[in-house]
N, CA, C and O atoms as CSV, one atom per row, in Angstrom:
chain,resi,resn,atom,element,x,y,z
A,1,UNK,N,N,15.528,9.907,18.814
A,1,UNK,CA,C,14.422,9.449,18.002
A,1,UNK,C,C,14.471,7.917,17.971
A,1,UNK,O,O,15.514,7.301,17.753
A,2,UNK,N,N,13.448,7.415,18.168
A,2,UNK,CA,C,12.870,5.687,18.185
A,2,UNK,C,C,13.574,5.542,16.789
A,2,UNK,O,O,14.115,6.440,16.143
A,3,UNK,N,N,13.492,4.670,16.577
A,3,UNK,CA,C,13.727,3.721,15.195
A,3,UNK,C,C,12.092,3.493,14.829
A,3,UNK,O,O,11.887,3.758,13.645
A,4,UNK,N,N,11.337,3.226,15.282
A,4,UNK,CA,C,9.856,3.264,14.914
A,4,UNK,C,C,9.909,4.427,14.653
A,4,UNK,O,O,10.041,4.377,13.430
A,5,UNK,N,N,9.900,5.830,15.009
A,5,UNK,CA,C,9.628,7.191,14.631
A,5,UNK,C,C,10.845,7.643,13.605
A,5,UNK,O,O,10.716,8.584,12.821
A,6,UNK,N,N,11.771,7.026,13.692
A,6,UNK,CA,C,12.695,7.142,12.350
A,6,UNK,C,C,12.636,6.783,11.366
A,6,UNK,O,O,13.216,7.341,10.435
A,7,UNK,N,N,11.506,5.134,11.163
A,7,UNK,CA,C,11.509,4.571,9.849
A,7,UNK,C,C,9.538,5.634,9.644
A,7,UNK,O,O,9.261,5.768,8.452
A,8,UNK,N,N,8.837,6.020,10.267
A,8,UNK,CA,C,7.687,6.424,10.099
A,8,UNK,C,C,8.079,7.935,9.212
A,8,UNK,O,O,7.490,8.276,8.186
A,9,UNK,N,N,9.022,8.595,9.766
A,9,UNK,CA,C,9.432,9.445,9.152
A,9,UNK,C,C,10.026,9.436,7.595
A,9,UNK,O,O,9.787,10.260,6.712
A,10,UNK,N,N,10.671,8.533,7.543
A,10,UNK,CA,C,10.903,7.743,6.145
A,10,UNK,C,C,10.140,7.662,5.027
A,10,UNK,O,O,10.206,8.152,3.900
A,11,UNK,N,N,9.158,6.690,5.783
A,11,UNK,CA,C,7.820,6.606,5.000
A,11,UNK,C,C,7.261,7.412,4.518
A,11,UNK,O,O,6.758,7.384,3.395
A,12,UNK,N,N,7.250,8.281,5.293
A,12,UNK,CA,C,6.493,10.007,4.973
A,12,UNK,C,C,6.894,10.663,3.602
A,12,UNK,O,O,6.312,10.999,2.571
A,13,UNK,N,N,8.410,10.681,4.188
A,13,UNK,CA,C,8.948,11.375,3.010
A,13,UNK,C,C,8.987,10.939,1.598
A,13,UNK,O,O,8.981,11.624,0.575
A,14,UNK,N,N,9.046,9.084,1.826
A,14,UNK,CA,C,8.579,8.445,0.681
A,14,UNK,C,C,7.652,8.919,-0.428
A,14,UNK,O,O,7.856,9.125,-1.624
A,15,UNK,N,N,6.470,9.041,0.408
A,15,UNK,CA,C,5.561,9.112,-0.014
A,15,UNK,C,C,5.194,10.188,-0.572
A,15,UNK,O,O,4.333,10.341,-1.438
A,16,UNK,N,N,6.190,11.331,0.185
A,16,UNK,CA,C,6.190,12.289,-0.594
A,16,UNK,C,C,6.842,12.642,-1.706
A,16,UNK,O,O,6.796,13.834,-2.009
A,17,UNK,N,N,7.669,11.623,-2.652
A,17,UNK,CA,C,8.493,11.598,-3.125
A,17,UNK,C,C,8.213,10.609,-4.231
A,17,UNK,O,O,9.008,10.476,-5.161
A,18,UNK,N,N,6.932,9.813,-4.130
A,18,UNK,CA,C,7.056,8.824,-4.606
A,18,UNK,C,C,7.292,8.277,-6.064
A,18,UNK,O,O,7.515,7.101,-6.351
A,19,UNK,N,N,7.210,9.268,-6.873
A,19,UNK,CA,C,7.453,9.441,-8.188
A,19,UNK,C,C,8.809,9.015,-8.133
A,19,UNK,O,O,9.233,8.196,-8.949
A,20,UNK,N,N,9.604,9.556,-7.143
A,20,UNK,CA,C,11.397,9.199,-7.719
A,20,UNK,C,C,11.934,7.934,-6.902
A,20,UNK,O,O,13.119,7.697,-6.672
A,21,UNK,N,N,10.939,7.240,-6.545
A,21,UNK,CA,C,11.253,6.213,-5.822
A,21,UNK,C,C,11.578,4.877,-7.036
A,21,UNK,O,O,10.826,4.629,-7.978
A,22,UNK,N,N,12.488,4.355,-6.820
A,22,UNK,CA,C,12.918,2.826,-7.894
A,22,UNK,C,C,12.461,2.213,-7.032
A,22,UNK,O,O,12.341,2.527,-5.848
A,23,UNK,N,N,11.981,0.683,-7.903
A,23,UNK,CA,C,11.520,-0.521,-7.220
A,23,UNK,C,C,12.374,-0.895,-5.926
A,23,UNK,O,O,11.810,-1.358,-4.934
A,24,UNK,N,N,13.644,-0.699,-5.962
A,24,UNK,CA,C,14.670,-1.751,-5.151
A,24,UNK,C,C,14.002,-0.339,-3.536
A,24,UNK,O,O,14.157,-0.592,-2.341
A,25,UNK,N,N,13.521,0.603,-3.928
A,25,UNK,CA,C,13.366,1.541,-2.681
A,25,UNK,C,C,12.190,0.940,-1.733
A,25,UNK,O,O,12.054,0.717,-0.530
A,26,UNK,N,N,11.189,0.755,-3.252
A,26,UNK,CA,C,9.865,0.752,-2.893
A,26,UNK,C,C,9.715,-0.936,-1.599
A,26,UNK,O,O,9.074,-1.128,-0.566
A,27,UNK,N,N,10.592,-1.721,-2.343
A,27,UNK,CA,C,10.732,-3.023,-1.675
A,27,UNK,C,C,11.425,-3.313,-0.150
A,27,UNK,O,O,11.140,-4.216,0.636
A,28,UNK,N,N,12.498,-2.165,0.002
A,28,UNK,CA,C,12.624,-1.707,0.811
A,28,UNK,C,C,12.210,-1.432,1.546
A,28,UNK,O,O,12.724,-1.893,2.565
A,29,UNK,N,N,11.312,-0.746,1.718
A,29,UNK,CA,C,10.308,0.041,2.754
A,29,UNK,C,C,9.139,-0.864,2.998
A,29,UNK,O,O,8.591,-0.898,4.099
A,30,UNK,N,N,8.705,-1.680,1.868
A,30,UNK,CA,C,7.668,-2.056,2.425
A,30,UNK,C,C,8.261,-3.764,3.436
A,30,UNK,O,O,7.631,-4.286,4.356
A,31,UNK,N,N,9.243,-4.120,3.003
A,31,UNK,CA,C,10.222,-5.270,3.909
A,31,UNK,C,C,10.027,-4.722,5.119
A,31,UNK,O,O,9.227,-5.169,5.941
A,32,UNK,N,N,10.906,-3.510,5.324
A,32,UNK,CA,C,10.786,-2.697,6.920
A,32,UNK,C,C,9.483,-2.727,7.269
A,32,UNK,O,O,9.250,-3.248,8.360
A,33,UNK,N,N,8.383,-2.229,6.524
A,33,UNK,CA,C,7.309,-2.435,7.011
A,33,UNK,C,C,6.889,-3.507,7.994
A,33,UNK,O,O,6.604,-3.413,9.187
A,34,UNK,N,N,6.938,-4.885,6.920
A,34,UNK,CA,C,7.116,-5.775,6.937
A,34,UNK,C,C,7.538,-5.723,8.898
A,34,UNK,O,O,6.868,-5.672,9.930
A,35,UNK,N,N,8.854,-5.769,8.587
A,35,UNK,CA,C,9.531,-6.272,10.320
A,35,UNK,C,C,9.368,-5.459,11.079
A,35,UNK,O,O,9.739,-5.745,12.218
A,36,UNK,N,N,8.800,-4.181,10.881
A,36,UNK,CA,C,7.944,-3.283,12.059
A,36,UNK,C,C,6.931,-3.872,12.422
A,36,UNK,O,O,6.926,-4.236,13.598
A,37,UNK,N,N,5.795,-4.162,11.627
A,37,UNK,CA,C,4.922,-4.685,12.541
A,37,UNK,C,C,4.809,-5.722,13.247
A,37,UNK,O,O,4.059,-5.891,14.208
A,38,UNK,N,N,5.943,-6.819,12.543
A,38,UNK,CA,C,5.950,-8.515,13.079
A,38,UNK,C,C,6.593,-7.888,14.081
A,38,UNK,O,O,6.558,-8.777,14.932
A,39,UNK,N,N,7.190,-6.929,14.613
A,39,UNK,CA,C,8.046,-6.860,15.713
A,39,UNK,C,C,7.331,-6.030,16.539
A,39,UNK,O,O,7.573,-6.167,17.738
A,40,UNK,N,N,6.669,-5.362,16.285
A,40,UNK,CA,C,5.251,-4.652,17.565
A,40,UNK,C,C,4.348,-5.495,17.401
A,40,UNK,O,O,3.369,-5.131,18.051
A,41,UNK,N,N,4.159,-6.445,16.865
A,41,UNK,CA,C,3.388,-7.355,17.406
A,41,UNK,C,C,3.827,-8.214,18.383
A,41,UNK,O,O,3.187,-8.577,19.370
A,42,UNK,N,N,4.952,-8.527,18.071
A,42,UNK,CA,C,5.628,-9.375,19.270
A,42,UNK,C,C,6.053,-8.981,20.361
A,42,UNK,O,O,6.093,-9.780,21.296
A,43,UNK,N,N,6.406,-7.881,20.499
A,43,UNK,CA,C,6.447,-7.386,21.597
A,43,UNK,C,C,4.925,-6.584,22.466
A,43,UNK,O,O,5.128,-6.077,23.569
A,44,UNK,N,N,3.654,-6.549,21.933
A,44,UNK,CA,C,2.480,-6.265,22.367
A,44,UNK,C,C,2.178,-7.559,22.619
A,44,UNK,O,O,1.601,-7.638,23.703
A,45,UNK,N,N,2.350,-8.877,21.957
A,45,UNK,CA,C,1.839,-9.804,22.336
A,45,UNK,C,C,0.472,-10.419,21.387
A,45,UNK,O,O,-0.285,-11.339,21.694
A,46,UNK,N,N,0.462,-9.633,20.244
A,46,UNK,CA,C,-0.503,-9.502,19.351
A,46,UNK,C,C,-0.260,-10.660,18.412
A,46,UNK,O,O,0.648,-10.418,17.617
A,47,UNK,N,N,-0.972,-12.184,18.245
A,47,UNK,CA,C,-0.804,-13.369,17.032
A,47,UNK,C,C,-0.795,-12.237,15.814
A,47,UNK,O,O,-0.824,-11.011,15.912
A,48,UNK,N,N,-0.751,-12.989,14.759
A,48,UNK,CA,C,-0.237,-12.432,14.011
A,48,UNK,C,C,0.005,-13.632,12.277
A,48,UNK,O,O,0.823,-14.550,12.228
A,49,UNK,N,N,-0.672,-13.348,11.438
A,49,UNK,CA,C,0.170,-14.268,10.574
A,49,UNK,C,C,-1.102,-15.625,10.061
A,49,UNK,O,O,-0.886,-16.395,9.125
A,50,UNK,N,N,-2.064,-15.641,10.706
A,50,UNK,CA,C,-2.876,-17.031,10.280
A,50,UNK,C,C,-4.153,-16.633,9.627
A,50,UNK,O,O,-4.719,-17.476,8.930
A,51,UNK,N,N,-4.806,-15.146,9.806
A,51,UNK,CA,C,-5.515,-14.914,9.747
A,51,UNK,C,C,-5.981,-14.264,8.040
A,51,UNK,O,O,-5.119,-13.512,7.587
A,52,UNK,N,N,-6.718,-14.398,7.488
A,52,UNK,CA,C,-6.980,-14.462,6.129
A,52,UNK,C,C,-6.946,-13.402,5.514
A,52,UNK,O,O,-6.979,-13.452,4.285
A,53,UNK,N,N,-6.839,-11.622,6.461
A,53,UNK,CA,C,-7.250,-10.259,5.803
A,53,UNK,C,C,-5.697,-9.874,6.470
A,53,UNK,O,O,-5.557,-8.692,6.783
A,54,UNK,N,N,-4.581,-10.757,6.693
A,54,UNK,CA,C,-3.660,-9.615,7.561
A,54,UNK,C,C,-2.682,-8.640,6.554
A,54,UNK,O,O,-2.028,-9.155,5.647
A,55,UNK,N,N,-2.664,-7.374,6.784
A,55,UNK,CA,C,-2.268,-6.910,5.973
A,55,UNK,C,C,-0.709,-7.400,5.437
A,55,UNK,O,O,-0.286,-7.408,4.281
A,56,UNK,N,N,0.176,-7.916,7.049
A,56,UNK,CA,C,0.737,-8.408,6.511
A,56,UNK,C,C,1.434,-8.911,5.182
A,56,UNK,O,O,2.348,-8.399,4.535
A,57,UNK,N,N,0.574,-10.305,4.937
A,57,UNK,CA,C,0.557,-10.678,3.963
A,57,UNK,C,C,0.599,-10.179,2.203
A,57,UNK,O,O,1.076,-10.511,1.118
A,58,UNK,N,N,-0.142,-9.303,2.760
A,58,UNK,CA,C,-0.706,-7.971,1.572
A,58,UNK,C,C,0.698,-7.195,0.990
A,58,UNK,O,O,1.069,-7.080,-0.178
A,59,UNK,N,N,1.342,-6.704,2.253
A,59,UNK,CA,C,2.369,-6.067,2.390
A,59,UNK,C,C,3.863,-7.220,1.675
A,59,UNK,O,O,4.870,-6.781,1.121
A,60,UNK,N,N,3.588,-8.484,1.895
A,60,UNK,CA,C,4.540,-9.227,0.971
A,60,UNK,C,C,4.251,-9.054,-0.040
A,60,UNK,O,O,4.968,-8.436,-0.827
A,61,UNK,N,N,3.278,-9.473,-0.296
A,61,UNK,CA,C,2.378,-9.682,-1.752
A,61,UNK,C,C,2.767,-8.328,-2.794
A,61,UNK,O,O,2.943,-8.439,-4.007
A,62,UNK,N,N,2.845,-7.145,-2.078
A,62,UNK,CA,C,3.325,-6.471,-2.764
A,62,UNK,C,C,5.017,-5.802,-3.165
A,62,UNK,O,O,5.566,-5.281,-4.135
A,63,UNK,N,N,5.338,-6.158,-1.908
A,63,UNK,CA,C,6.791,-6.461,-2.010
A,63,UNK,C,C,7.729,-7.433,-3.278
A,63,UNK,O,O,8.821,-7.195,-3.794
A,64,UNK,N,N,6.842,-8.486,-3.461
A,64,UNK,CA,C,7.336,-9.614,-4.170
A,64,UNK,C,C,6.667,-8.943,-5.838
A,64,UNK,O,O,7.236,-9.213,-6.896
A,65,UNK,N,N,5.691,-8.267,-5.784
A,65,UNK,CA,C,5.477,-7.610,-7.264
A,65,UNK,C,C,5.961,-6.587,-7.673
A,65,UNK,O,O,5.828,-6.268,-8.854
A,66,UNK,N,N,6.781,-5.669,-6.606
A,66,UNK,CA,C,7.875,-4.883,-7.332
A,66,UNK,C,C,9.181,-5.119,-8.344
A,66,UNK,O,O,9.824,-4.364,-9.074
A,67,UNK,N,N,9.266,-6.791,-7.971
A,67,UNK,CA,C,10.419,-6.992,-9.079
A,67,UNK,C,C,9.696,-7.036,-10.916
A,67,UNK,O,O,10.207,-7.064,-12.036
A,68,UNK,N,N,8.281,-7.021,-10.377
A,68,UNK,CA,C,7.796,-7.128,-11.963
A,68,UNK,C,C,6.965,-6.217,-12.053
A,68,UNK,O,O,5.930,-6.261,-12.719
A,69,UNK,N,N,7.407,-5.189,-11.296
A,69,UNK,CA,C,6.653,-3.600,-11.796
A,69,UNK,C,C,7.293,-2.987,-12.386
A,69,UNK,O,O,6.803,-2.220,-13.214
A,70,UNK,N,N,9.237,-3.119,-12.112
A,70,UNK,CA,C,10.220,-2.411,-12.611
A,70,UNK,C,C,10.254,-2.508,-14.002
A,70,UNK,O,O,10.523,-1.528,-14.696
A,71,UNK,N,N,9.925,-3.953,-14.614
A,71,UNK,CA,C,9.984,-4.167,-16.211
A,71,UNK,C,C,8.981,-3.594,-16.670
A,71,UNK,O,O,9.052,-3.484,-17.894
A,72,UNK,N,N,7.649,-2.984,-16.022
A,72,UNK,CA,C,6.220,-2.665,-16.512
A,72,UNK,C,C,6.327,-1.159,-16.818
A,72,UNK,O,O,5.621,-0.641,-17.683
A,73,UNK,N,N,7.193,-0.492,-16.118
A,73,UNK,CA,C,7.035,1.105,-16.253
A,73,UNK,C,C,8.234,1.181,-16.677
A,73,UNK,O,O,9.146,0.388,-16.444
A,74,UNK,N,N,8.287,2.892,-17.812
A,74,UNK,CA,C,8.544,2.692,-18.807
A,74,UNK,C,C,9.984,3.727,-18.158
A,74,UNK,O,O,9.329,4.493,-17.452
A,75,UNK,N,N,11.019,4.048,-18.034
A,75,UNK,CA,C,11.824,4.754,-17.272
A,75,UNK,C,C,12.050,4.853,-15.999
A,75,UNK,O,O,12.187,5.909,-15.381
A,76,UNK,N,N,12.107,3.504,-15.460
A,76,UNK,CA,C,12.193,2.522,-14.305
A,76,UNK,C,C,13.231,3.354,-13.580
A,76,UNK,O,O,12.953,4.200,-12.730
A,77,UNK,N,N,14.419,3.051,-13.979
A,77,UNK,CA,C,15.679,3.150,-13.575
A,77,UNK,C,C,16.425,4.808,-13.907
A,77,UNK,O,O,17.623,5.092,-13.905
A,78,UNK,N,N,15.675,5.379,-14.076
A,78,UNK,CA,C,15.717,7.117,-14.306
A,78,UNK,C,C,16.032,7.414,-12.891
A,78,UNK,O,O,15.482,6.755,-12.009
A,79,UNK,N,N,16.988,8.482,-12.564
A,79,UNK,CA,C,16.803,9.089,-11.206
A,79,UNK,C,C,15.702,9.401,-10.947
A,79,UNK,O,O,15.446,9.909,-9.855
């Protein structure tokens, strides 16, 4: 199994799961996200990064608001 089809599989299950997911998971995955695509992009040859809708970005953006989602919900740190 790829490592692309290993972390996609991941995701899946995430998602299926997502209720028992903690922030430090959620940030996790979306980081990997993160260096999956900067890294099939680079290897397709695809720019990347300047453009004003890239999800990219989006995908930090939400990465960086999981540390202040954990204080927002109320049994954060519950298994």
């Amino acid at each position: 199994m790829s490592l692309t089809t290993a972390f996609i599989a991941e995701l899946i299950r995430a998602a299926n799961e997502v209720d028992r997911l903690s922030p430090f998971e959620v940030k996790r995955l979306l980081n990997g996200s993160i260096a999956m695509i900067r890294g099939m992009r680079e290897e397709t040859g695809i720019p990347g990064g300047n453009r004003a809708r890239d999800v990219v970005i989006d995908l930090q953006v939400a990465a960086a608001r999981t540390d202040n989602a954990s204080a927002a919900i109320p049994n954060s740190s519950a298994p």
